[in-house]
OpenMM code with the backbone's topology and positions (N, CA, C; nanometers):
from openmm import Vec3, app, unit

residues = "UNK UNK UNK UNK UNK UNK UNK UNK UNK UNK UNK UNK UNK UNK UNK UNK UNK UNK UNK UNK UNK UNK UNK UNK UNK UNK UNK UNK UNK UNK UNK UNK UNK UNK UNK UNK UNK UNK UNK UNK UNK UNK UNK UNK UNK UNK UNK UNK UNK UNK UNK UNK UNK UNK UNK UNK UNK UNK UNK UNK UNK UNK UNK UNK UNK UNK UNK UNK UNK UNK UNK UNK UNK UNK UNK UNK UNK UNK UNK UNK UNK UNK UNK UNK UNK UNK UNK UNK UNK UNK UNK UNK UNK UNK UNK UNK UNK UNK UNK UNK UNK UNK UNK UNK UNK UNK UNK UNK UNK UNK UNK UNK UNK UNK UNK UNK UNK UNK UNK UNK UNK UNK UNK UNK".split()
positions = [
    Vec3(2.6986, 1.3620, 2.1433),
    Vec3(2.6183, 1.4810, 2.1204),
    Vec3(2.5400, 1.4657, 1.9901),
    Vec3(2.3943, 1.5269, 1.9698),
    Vec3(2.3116, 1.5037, 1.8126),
    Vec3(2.3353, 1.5849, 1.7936),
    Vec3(2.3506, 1.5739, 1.6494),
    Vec3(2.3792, 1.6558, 1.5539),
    Vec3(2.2526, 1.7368, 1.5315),
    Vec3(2.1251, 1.6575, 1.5267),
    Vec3(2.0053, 1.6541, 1.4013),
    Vec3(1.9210, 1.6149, 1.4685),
    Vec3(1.8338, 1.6839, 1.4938),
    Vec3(1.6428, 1.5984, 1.5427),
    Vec3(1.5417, 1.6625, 1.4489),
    Vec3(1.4838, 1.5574, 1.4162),
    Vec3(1.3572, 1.6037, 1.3095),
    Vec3(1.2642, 1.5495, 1.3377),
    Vec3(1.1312, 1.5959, 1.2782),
    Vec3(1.0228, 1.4834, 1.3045),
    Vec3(0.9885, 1.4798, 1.1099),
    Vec3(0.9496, 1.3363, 1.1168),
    Vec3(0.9434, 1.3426, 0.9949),
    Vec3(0.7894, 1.2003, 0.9950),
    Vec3(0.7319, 1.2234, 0.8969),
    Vec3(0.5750, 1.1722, 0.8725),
    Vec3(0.6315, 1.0446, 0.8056),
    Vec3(0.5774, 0.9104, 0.8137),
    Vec3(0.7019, 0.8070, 0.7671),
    Vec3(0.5694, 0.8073, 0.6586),
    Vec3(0.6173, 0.7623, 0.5108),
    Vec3(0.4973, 0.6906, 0.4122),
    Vec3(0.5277, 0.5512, 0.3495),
    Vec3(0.5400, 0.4982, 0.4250),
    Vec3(0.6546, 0.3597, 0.4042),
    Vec3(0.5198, 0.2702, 0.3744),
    Vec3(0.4054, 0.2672, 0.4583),
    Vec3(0.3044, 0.2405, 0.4453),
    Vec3(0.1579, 0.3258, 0.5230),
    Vec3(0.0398, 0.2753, 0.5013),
    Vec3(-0.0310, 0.3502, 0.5064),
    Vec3(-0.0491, 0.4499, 0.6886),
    Vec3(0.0327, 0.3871, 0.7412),
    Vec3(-0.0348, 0.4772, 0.8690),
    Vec3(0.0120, 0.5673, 0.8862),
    Vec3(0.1195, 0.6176, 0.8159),
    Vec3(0.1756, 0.7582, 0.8442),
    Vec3(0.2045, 0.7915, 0.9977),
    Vec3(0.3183, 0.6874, 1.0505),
    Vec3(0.3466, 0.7410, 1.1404),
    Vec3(0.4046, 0.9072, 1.1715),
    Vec3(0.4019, 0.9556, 1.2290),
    Vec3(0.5204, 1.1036, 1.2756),
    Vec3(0.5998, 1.0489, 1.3657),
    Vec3(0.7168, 1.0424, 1.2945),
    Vec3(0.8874, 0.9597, 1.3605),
    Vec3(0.9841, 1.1118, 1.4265),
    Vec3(1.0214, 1.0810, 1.5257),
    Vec3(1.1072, 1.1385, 1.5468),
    Vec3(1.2622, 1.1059, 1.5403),
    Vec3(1.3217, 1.1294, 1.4275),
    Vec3(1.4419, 1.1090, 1.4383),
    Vec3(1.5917, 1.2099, 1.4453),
    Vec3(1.6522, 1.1232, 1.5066),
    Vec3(1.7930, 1.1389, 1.6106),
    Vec3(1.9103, 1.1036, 1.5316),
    Vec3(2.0034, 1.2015, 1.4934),
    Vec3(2.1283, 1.1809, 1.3966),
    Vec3(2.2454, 1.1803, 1.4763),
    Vec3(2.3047, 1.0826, 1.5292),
    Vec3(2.4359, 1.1482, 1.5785),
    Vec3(2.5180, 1.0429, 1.5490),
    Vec3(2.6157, 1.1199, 1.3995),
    Vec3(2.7036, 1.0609, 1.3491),
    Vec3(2.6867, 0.9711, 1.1960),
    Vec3(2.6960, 0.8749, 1.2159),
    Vec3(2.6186, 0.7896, 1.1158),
    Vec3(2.5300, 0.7402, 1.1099),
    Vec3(2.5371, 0.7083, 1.3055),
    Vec3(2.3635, 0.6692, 1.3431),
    Vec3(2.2488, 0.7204, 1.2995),
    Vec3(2.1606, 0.6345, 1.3173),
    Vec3(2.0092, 0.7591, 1.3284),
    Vec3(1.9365, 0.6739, 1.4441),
    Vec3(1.8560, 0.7389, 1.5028),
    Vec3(1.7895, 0.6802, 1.6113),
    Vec3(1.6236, 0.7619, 1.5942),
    Vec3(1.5280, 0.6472, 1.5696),
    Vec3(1.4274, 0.6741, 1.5271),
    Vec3(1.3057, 0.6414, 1.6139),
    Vec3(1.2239, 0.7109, 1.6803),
    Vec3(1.1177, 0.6927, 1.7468),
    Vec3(1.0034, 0.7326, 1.7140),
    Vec3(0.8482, 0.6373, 1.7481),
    Vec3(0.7666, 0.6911, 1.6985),
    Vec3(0.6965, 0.6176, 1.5341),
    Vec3(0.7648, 0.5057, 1.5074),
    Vec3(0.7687, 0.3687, 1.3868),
    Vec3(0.6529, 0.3033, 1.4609),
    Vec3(0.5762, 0.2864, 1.4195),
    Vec3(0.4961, 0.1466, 1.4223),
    Vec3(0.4986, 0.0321, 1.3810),
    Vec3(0.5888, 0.0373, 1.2734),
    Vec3(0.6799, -0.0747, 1.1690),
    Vec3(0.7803, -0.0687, 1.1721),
    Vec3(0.8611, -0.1795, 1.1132),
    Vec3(1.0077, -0.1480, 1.1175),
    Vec3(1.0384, -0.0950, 0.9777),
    Vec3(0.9546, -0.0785, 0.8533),
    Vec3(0.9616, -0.0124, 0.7646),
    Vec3(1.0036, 0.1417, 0.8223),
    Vec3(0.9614, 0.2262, 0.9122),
    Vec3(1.0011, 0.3103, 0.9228),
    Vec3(1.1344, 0.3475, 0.9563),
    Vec3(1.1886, 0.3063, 1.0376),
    Vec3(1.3377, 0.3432, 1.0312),
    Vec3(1.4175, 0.3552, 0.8703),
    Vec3(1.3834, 0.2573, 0.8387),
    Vec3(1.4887, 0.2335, 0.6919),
    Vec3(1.4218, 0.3784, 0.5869),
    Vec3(1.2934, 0.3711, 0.5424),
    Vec3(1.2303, 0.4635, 0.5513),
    Vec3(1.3249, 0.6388, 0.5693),
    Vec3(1.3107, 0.6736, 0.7185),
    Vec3(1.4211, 0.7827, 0.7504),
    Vec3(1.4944, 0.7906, 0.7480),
    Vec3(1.5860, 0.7136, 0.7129),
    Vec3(1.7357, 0.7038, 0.6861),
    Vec3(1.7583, 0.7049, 0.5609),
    Vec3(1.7207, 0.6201, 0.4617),
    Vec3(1.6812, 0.6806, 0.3389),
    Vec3(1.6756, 0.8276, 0.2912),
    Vec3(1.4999, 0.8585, 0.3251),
    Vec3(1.5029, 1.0325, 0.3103),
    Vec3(1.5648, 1.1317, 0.3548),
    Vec3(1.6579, 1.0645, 0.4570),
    Vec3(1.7261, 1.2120, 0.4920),
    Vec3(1.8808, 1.2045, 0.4149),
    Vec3(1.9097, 1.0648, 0.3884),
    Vec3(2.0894, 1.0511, 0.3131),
    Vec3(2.0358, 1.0216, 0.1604),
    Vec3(1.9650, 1.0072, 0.1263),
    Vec3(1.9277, 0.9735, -0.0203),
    Vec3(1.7814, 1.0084, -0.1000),
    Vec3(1.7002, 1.0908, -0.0355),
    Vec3(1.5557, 1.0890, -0.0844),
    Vec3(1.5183, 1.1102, -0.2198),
    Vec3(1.4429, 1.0530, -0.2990),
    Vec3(1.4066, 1.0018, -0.3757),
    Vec3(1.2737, 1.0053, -0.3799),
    Vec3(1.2018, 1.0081, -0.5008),
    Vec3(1.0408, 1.0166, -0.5456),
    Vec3(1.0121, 0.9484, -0.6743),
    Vec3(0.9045, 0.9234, -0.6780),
    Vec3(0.8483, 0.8994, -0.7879),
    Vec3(0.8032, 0.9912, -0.8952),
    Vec3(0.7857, 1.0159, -1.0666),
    Vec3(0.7526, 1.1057, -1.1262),
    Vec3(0.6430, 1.0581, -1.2069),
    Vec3(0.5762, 1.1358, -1.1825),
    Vec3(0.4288, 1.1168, -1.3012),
    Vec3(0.4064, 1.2176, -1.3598),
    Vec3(0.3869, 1.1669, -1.4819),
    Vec3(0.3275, 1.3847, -1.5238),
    Vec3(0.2861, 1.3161, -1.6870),
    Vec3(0.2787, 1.4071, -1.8278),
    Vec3(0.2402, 1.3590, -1.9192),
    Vec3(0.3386, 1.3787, -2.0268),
    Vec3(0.3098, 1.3844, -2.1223),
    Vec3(0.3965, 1.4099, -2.2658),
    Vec3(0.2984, 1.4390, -2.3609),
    Vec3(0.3385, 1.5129, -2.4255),
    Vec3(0.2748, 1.5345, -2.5529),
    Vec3(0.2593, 1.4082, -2.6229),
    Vec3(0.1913, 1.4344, -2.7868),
    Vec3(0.1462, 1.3286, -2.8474),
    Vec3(0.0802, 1.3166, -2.9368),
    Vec3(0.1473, 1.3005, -3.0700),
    Vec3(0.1087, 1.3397, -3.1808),
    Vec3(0.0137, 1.2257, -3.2152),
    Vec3(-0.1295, 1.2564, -3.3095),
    Vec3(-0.1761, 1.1864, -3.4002),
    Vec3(-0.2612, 1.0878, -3.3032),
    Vec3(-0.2578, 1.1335, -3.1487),
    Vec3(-0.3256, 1.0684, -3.0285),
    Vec3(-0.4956, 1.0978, -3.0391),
    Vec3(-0.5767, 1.0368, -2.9916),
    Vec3(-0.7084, 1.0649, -3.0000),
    Vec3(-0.7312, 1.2035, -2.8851),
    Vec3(-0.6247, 1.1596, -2.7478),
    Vec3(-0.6034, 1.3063, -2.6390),
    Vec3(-0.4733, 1.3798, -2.7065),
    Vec3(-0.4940, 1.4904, -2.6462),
    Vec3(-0.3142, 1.5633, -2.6591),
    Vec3(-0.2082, 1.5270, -2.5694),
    Vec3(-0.2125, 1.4221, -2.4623),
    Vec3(-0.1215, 1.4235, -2.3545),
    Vec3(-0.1501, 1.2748, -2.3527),
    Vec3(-0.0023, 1.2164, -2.3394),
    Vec3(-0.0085, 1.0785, -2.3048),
    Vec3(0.0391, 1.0880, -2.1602),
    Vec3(0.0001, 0.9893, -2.0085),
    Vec3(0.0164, 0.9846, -1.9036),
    Vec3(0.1380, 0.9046, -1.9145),
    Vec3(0.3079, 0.9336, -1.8473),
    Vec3(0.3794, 0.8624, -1.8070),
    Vec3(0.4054, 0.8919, -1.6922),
    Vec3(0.5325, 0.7909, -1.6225),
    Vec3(0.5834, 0.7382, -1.5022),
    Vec3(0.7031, 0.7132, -1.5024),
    Vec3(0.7854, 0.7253, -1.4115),
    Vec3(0.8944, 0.6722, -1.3853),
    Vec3(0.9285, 0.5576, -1.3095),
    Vec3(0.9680, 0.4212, -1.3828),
    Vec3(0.9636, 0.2859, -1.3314),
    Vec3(1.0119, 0.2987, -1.2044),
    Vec3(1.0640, 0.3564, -1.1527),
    Vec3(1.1376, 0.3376, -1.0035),
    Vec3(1.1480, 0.4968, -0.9623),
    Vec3(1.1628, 0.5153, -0.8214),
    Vec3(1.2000, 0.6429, -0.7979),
    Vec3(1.3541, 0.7356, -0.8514),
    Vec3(1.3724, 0.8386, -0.8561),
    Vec3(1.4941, 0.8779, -0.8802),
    Vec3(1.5125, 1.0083, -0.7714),
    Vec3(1.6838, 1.0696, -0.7972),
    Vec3(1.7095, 1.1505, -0.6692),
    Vec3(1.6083, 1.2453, -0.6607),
    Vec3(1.5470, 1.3041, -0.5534),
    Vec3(1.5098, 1.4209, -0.5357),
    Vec3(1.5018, 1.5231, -0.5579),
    Vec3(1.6494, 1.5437, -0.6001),
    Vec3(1.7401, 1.6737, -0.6739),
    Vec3(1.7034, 1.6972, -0.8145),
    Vec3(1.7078, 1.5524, -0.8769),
    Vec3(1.6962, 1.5974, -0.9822),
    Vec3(1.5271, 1.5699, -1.0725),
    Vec3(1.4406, 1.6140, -0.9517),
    Vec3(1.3295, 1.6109, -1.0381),
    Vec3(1.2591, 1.7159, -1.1320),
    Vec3(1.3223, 1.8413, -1.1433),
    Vec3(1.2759, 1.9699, -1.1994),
    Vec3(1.3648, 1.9394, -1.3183),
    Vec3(1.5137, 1.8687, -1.3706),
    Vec3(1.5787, 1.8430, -1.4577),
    Vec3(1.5193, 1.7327, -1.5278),
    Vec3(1.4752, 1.7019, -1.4569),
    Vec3(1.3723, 1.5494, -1.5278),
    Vec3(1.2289, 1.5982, -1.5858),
    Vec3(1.1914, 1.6955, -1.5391),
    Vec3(1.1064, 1.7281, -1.6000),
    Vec3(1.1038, 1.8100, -1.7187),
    Vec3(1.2318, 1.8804, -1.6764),
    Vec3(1.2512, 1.9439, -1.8550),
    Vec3(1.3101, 1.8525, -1.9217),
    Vec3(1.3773, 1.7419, -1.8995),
    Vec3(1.3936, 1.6220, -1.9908),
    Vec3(1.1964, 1.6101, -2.0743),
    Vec3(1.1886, 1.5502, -1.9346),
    Vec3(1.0043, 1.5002, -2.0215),
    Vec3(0.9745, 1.6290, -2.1102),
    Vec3(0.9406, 1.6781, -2.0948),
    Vec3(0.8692, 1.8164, -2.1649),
    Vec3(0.9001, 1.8646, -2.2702),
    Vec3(1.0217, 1.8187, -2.3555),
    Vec3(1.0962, 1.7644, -2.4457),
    Vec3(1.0161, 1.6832, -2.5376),
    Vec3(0.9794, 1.6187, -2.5044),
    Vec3(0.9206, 1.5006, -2.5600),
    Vec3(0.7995, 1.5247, -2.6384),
    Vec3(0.7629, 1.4625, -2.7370),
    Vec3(0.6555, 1.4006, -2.8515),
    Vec3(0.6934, 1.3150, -2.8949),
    Vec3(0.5846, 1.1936, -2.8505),
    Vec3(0.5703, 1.0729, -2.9234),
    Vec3(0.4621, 1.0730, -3.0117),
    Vec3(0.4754, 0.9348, -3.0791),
    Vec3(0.3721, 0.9350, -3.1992),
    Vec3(0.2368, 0.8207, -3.1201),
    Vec3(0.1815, 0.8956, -3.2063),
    Vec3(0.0487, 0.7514, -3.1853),
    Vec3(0.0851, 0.6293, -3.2965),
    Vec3(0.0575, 0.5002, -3.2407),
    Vec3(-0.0107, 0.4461, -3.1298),
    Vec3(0.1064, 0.4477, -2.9978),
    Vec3(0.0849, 0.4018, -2.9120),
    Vec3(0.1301, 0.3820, -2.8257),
    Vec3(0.0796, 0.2983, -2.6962),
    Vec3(0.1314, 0.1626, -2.6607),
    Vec3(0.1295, 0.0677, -2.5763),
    Vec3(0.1472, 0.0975, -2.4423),
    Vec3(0.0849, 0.0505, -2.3105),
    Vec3(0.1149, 0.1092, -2.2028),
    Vec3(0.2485, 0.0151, -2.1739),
    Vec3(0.2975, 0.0948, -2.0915),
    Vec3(0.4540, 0.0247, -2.0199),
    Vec3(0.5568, 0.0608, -2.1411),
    Vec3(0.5240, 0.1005, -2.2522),
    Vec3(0.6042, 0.1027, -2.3601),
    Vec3(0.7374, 0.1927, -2.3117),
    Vec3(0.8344, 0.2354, -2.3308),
    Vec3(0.9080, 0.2959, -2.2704),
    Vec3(0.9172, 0.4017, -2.3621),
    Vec3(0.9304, 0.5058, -2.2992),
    Vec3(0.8772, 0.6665, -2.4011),
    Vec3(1.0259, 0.7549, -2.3771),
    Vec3(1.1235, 0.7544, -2.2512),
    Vec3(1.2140, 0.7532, -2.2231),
    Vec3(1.3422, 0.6697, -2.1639),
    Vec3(1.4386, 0.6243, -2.2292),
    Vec3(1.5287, 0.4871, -2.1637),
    Vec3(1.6267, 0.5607, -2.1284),
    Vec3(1.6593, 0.5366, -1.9742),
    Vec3(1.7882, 0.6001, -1.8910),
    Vec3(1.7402, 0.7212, -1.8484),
    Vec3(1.6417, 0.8039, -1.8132),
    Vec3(1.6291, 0.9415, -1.7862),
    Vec3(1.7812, 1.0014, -1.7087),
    Vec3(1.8245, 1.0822, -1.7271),
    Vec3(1.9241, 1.1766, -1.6972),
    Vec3(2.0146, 1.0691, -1.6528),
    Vec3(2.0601, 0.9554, -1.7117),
    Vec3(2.1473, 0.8935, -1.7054),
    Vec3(2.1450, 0.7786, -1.5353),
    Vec3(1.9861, 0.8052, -1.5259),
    Vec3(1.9877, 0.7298, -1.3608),
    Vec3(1.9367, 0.5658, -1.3730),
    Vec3(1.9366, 0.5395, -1.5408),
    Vec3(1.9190, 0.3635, -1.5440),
    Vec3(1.7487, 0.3490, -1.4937),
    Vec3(1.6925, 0.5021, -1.5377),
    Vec3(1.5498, 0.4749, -1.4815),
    Vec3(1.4824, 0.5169, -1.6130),
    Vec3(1.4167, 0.4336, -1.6521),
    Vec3(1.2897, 0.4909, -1.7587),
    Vec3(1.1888, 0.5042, -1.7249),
    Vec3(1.1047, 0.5991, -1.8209),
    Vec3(0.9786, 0.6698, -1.8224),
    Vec3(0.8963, 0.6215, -1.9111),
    Vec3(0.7604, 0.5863, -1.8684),
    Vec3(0.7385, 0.4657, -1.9317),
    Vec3(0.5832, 0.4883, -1.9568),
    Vec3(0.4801, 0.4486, -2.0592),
    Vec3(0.3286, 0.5084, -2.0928),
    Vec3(0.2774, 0.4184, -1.9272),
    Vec3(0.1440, 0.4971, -1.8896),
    Vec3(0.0400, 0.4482, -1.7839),
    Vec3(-0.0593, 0.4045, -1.8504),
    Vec3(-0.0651, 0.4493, -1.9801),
    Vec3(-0.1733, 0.3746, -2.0908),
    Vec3(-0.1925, 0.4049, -2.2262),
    Vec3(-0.2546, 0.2806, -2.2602),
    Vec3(-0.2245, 0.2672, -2.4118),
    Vec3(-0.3053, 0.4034, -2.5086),
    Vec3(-0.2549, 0.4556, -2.6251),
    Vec3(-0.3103, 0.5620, -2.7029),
    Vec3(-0.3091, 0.5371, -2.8416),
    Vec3(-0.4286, 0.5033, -2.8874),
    Vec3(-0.4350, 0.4380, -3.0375),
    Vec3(-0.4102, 0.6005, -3.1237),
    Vec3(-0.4222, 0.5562, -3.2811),
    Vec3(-0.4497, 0.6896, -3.3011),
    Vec3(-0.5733, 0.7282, -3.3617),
    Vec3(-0.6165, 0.8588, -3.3692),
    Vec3(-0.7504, 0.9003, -3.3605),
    Vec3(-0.7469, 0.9469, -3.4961),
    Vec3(-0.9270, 0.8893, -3.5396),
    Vec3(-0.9464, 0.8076, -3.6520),
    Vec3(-0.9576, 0.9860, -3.7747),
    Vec3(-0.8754, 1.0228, -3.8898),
    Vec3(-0.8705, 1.0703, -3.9566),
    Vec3(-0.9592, 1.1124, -4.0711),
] * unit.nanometer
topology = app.Topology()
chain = topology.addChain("A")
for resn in residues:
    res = topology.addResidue(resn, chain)
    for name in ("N", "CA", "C"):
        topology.addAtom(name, app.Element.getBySymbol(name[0]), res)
């Protein structure tokens, strides 16, 4: 007997399939993949989903007021509104290097937050 039918939009890559997937038990049974990226894909987002975070930080002595960061890898789902009041926290100084790491370990998930680009400081 299923437990679970969903349809879910795969973004594994660009074609965006709409998967229909089938839960019964531990299984999942997935139709509607054009790739085999998609299965792994739905099974993923539905036992573990996960995102990516972008957003900015403040930034002192910057030529802008907001430096652009990222989070090197995705983290849980759950905890992206806690991650963001982590970031929001934050002021760094100018200068600043891209990739530089602006946060190490965010909420303890071994994931850092890291500049998208470099910010000299603005000339006094």
């Amino acid at each position: 007997m299923l437990e679970n039918k969903i349809e879910l939009v795969c973004i594994a890559c660009p074609v965006g399939c709409l998967m229909e997937v089938e839960q019964n038990g531990d299984e999942f049974i997935v139709t509607g993949n054009a790739c085999k990226r998609g299965p792994v894909y739905a099974k993923a987002e539905l036992t573990h989903p996960t995102r990516s975070l972008c957003t900015t930080v403040a930034i002192k002595d910057g030529f802008l007021n907001r430096l652009p960061v990222f989070t090197e890898e995705e983290i849980p789902k759950g905890l992206i509104f806690e991650a963001m009041d982590e970031i929001n926290k934050v002021v760094v100084e100018a200068p600043v290097k891209v990739r530089q790491v602006i946060i190490e370990n965010l909420l303890g998930t071994g994931v850092n937050v890291v500049a998208t680009r470099s910010m000299s400081k603005k000339n006094s």
